[in-house]
C-alpha positions in Angstrom: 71.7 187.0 118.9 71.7 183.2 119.2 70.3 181.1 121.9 72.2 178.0 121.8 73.8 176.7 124.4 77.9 178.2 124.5 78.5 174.2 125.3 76.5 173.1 122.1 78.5 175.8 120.0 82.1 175.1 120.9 81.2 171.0 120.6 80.0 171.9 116.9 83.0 173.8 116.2 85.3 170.9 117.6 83.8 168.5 115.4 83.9 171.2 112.2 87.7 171.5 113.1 88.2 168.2 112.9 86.8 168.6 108.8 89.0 171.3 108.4 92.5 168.9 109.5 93.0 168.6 105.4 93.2 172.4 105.2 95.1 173.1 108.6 97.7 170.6 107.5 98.3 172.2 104.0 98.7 175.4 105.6 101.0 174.3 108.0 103.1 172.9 105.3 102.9 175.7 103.2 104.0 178.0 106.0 107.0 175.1 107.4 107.8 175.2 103.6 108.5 179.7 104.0 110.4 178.5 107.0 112.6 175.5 106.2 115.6 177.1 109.1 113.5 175.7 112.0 110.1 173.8 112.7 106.9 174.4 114.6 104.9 171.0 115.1 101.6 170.2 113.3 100.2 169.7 116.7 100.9 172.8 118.6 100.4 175.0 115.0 96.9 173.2 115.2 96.5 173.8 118.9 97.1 177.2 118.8 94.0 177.8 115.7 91.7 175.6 117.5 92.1 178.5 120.7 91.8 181.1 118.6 88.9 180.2 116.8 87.0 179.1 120.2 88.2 182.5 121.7 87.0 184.6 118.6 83.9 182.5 117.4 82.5 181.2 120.3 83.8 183.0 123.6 83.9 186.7 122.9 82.3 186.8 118.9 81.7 190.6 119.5 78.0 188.9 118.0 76.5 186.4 117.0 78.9 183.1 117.8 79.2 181.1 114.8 80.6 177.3 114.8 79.2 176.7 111.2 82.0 174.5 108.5 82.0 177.8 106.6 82.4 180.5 109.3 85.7 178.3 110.9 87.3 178.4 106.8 86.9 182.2 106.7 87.9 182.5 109.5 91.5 180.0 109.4 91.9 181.6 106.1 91.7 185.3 107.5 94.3 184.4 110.1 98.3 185.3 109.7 99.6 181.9 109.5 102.7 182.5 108.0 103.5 185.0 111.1 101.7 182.9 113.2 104.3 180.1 112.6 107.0 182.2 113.0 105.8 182.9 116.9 105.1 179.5 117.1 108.9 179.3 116.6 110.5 182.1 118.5 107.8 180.9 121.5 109.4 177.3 121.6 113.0 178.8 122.3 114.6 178.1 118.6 117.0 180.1 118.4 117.0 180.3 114.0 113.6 181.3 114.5 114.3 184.1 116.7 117.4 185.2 113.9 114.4 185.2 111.3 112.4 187.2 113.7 115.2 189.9 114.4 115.6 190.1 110.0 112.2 190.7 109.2 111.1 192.8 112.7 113.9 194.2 114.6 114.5 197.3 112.5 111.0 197.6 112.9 110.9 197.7 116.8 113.9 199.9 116.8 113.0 202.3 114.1 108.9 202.9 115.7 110.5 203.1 118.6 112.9 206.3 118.4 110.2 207.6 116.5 107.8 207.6 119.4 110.1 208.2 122.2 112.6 211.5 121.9 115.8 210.4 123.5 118.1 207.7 122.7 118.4 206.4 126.4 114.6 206.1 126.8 114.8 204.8 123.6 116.9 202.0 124.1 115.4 201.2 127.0 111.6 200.6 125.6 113.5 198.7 123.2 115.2 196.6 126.3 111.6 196.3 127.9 109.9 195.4 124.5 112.4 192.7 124.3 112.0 191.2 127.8 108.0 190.6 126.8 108.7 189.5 123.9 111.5 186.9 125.5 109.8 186.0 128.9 111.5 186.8 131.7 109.3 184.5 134.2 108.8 181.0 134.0 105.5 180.0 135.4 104.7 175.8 136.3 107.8 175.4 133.3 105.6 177.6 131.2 107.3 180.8 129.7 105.4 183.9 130.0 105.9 185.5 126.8 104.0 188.4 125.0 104.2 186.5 121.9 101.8 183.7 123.7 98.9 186.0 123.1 99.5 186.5 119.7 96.9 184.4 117.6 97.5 185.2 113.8 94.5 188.0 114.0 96.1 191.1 112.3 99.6 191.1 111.1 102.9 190.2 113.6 104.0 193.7 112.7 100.9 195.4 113.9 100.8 193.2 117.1 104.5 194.6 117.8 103.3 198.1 117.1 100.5 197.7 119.8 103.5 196.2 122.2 105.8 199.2 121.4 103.3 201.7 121.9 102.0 199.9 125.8 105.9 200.1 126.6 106.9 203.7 125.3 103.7 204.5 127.4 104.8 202.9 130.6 107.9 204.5 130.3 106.0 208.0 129.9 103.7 207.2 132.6 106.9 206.2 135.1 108.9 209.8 134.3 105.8 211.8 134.2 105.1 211.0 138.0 105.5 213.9 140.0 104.0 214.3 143.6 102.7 218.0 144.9 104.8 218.9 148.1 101.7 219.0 149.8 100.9 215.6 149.3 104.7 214.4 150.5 104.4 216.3 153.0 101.0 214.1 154.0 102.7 211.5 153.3 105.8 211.7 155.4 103.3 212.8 158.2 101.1 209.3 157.7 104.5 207.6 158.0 105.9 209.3 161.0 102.6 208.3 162.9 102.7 204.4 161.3 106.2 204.2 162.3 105.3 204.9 166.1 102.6 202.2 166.3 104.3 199.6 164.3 108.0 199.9 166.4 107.6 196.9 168.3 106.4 195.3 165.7 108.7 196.0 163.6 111.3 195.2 166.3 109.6 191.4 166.7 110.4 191.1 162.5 113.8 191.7 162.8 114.6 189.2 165.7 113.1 186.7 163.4 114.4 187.5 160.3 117.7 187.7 161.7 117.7 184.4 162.8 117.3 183.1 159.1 120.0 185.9 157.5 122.8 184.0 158.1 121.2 181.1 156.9 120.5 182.7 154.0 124.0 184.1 153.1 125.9 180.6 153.9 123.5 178.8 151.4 123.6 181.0 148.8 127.3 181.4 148.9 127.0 177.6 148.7 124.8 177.7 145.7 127.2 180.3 143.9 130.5 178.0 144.3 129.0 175.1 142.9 128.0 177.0 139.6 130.5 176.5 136.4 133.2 178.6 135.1 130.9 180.4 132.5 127.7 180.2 134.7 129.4 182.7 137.0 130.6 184.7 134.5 127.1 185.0 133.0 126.0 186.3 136.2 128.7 189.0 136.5 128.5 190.0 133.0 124.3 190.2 133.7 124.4 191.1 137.4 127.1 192.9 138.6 128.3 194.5 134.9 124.8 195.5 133.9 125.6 194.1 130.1 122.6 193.7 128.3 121.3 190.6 126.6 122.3 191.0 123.2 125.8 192.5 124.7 126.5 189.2 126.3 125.9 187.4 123.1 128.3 189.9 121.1 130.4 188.7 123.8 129.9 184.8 123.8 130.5 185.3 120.0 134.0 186.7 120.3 137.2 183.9 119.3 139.0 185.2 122.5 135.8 185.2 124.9 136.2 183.1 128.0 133.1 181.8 127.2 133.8 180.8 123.8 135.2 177.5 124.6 132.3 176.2 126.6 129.7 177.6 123.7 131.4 175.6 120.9 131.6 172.1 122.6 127.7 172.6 123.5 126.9 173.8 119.6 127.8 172.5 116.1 125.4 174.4 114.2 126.0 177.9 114.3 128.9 180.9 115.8 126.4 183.0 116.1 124.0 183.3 119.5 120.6 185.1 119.7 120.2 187.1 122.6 117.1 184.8 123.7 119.5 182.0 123.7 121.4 183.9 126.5 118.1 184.3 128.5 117.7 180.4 128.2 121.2 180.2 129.8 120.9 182.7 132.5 117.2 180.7 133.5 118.9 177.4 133.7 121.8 179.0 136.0 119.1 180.7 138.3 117.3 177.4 139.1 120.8 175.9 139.5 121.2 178.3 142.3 117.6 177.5 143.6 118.0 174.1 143.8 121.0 174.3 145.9 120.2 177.0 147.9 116.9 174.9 148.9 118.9 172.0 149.7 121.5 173.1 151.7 119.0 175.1 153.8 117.5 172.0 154.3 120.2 169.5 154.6 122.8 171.9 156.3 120.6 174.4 158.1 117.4 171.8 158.6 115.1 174.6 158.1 111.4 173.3 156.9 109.8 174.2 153.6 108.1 177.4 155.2 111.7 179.0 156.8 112.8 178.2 153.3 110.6 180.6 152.1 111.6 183.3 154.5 115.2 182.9 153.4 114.0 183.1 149.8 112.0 186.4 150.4 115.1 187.9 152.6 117.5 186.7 149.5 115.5 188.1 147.0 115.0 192.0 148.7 118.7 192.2 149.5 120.2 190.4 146.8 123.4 192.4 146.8 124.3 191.9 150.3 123.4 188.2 150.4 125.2 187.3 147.5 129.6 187.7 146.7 129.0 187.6 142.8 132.0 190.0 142.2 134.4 187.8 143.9 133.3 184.8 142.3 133.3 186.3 139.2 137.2 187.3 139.2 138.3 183.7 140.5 135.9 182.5 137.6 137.3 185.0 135.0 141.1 184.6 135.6 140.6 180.6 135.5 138.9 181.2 132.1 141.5 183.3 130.3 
């Protein structure tokens, strides 16, 4: 097992990286060359090998780390680069890269994925969930969190999905599968009872306080929800209050007759066709909409500080549905659009 220092190692595989730039580039141009529909920069496509080769040489080598010239070109030319790229794509939000991802994988998802779960509603919705990982549904410090970040060109894209299907079918089995003896409800309900006594006053104290920031809450985000656009409440209804899926809103956005049409065409020239992670990208720009102005008019109208701004956030966010009038808005916003 070697001795050097982890320090020493990664420095010598830096500098052997930099000797292998000639081979990284024609690789990347090889693999921009398979994708001419949408680009991944050299940069980030380089940034990307160098992590993987310092996590899988260096950090966790299941051996003996290696930082030599000739271990790094095995390794680079062991990777999936050509699937790599493509991930490189779909993570930086192009949506043509997401289309070449749904024609080479998405009959894939769908077809391992009715084969492993039995019925078509549990079915479609691992398929749902698989999606939402796959997409990102959190942003964190502007960064989205999606599955495809940890993919690193070690095994095939296809195999990496089947690894991702099989975790969700999983969680799914693991959710319905939970059943508690009576006996242990029974415990349960007991344990509550007796909480319930101690905690009263308590419990009395939180709602005095919380009360004093509900109205608050409910007058800015009512705020928040008027300013919004046309088609940015409608997105919301169609997503919220409607329960459409993702790629149900985009069959949607798609149609000559759509409400939404109009607004779509003026902001694209390339394409009538919208990807369902394009509709994700639309619905996250519309949710910090709402943030920004729900911060500010707590601020301005309500002159909370930035900690009773939180408390209104965390009151909005359990009781979304009685804090917020999205099926009104939605009807003004939907006859105005027809």
């Amino acid at each position: 097992m070697s001795t050097r220092n982890p320090t020493t190692l990664e420095a010598e595989l830096l500098r052997n990286l930099g000797l292998c730039a000639d081979l990284l580039a024609e690789n990347h141009a090889r693999c921009a060359r398979g994708y001419p529909d949408f680009e991944v920069p050299f940069e980030k496509f380089r940034d990307v090998v160098t992590a993987a080769a310092l996590k899988h040489l260096i950090e966790y080598p299941g051996g003996d780390a290696q930082s030599s010239l000739r271990a790094l070109k095995r390794f680079i030319g062991e990777l999936k680069l050509d699937d790599l790229y493509l991930g490189l794509g779909c993570l930086q939000g192009d949506e043509r890269a997401w289309w070449e991802f749904d024609r080479r994988h998405r009959s894939f998802i769908e077809t391992l994925t009715r084969r492993l779960v039995k019925s078509d509603t549990d079915a479609d919705e691992v398929i749902d969930a698989v999606s939402a990982e796959l997409f990102g549904t959190k942003i964190i410090d502007g960064i989205r969190q999606s599955k495809l970040r940890s993919y690193t060109g070690r095994g095939t894209l296809r195999g990496w999905l089947r690894v991702i299907i099989m975790h969700a079918a999983t969680d799914l089995h693991r959710i319905t599968k939970v059943e508690a003896p009576v006996e242990d409800l029974a415990a349960a309900t007991d344990k509550l009872i007796a909480q319930s006594i101690w905690t009263a006053e308590d419990s009395m104290l939180t709602s005095i306080v919380r009360e004093r920031y509900r109205s608050a809450t409910t007058a800015a985000l009512d705020g928040a929800l008027a300013g919004l656009d046309d088609h940015e409440t409608l997105l919301l209804l169609y997503y919220h209050v409607e329960g459409l899926k993702l790629r149900e809103i985009a069959r949607i956005v798609e149609e000559p007759r759509s409400p939404m049409r109009r607004w779509f065409e003026r902001r694209s020239s390339r394409q009538s066709r919208v990807h369902e992670s394009t509709i994700m990208r639309w619905l996250d720009k519309v949710y910090k909409k709402i943030l920004d102005r729900f911060k500010a008019d707590l601020a301005s109208k309500h002159g909370l500080k930035p900690e009773e701004i939180e408390i209104c956030k965390a009151i909005a966010a359990e009781d979304p549905a009685q804090s917020i009038n999205l099926s009104a808005s939605g009807k003004s916003a939907t006859e105005g659009g027809s």
